[in-house]
C-alpha positions as CSV (number, residue, x, y, z in Angstrom):
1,X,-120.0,23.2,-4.3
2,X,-119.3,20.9,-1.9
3,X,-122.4,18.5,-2.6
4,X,-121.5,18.7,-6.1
5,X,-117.6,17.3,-5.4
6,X,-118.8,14.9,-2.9
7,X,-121.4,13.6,-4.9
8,X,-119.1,11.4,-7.6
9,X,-117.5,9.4,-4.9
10,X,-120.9,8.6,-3.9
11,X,-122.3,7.7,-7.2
12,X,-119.0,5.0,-7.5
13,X,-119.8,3.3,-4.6
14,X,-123.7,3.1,-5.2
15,X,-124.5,1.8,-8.7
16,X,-128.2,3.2,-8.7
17,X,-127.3,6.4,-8.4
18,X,-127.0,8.8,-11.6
19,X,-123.7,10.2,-11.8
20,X,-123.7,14.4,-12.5
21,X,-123.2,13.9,-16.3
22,X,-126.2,11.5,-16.5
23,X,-128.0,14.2,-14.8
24,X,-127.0,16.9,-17.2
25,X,-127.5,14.6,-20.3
26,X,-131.2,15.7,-21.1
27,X,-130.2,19.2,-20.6
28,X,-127.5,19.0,-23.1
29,X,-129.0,17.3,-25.5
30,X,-130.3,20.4,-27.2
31,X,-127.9,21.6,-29.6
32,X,-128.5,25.2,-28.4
33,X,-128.0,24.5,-24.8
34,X,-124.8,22.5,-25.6
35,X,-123.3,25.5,-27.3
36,X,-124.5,27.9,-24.4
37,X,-123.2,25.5,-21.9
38,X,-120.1,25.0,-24.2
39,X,-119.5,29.1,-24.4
40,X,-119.9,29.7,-20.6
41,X,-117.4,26.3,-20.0
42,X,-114.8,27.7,-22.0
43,X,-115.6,31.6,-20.4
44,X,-115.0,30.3,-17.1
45,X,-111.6,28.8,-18.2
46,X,-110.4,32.0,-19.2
47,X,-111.5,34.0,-16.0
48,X,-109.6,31.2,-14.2
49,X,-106.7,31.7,-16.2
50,X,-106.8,35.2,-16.4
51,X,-107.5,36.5,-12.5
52,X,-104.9,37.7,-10.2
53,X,-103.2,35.4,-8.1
54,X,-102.7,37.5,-5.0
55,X,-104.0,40.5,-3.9
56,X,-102.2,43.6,-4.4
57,X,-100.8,45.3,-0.9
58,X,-101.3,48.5,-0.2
């Protein structure tokens, strides 16, 4: 996770490198994958919104 947040700040100061949305690009390209991708975005969004916030004490 951490190479992945690290890696835009990178890509702004060094032109030649691809940023991680040019490097998804060919993957997504396929209308298929786009929707799976799209699905599993948008499942992700609600398991963030819908987990606990803190642990229950017992």
């Amino acid at each position: 996770m951490t190479a992945a947040v690290s890696w835009e700040p990178l890509t702004l100061a060094d032109d030649q490198l691809p940023t991680a949305s040019d490097l998804a690009d060919p993957f997504l390209a396929e209308p298929l994958l786009r929707g799976a991708a799209t699905v599993c975005w948008l499942a992700v969004g609600a398991w963030l919104l819908d987990r606990p916030r803190r642990r229950p004490q017992r």
